[in-house]
C-alpha positions in Angstrom: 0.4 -4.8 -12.6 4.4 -3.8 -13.0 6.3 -5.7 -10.7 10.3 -4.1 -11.5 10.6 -0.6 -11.0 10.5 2.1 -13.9 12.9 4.5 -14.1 11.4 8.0 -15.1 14.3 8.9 -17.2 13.0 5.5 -19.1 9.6 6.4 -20.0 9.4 7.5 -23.3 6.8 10.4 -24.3 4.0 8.4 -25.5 3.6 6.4 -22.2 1.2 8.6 -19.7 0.6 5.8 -17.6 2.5 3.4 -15.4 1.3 1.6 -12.6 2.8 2.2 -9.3 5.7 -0.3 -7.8 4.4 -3.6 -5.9 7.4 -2.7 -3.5 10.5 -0.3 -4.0 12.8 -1.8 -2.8 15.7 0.1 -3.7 13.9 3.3 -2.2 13.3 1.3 1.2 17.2 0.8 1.4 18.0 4.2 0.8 16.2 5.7 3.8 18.0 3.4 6.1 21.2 3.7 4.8 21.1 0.1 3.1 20.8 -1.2 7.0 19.5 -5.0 6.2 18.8 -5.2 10.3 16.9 -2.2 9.9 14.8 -2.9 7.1 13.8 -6.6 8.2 12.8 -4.8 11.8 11.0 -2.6 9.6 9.0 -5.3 7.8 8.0 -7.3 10.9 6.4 -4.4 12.5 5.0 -3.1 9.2 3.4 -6.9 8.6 2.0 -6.8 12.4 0.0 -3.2 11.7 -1.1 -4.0 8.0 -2.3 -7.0 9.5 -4.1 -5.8 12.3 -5.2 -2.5 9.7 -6.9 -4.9 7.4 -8.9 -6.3 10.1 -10.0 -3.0 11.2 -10.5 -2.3 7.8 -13.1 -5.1 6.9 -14.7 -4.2 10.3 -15.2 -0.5 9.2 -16.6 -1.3 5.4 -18.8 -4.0 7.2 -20.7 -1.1 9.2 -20.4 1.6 7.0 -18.2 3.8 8.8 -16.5 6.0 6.7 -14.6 8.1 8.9 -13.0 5.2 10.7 -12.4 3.8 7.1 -10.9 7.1 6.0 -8.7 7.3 8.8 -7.3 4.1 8.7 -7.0 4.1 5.0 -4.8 7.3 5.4 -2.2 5.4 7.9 -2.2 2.3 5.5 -1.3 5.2 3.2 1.3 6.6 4.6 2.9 3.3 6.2 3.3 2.0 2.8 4.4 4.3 0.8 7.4 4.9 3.9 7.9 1.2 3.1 7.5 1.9 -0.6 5.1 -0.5 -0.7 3.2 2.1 -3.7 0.5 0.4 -5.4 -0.9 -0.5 -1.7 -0.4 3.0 -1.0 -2.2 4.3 -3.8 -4.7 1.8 -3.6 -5.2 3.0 -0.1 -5.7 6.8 -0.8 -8.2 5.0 -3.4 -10.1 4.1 -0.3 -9.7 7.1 1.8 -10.8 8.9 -1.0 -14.0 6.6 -1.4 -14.9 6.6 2.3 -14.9 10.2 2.5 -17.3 10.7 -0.8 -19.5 8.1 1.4 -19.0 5.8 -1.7 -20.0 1.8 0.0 -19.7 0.0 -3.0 -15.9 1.4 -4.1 -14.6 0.9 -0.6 -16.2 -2.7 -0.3 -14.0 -3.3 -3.9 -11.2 -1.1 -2.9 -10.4 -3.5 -0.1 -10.6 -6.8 -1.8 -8.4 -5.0 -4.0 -5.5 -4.1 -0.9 -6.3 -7.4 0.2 -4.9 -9.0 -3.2 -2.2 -6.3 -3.4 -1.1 -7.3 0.1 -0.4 -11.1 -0.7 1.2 -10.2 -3.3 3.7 -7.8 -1.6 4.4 -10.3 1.3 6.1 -12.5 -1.3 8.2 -9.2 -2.3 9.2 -7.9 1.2 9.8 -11.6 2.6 12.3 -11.9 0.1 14.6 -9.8 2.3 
């Protein structure tokens, strides 16, 4: 998994695949205007719903409902890739994706999967 981010302008022709950022950190400074306060108000309450998503998540897979996994997997989505927390971002569309094709097997996998990714962003964004 990459763990520094790529710059497009870097990637040469013969490279048709990188894997998305663990966290972007330089884009998560840019939207708030390089506000440090900001951005570590931003983490705790990202942590606190990821958290609490997870849960939710391992509840929904457990009894096989896929419109509550969809849904949730859509807002884990969307909050990380605000955070630019991408590879849990595109992990999570993995899963939305999944839940809505009914697909038990690649949602149970897909969330052991944001589980990992997850541990291994908190030692990114606690950095800060």
């Amino acid at each position: 998994m990459q763990t520094e981010k790529t710059e497009n302008s870097s990637l040469t022709a013969d490279q048709t695949h990188t894997e998305p950022l663990i966290f972007d950190r330089e884009a998560l400074f840019r939207q708030t205007q390089n506000n440090v306060n900001l951005v570590q108000k931003l983490i705790v309450i990202y942590q606190e719903e990821m958290s609490k998503s997870l849960n939710e998540l391992r509840t929904y897979v457990q009894i096989k409902d896929y419109d509550k996994i969809s849904s949730c997997a859509h807002n884990v989505k969307g909050a990380s890739a605000n955070m630019g927390c991408m590879a849990l971002s595109c992990t999570a569309a993995k899963m939305q994706e999944a839940a809505i094709k009914c697909q038990y097997d690649t949602t149970f996998n897909t969330l052991s999967e944001m589980e990992m990714q997850y541990d291994i962003l908190l030692n990114y964004i606690g950095e800060i």
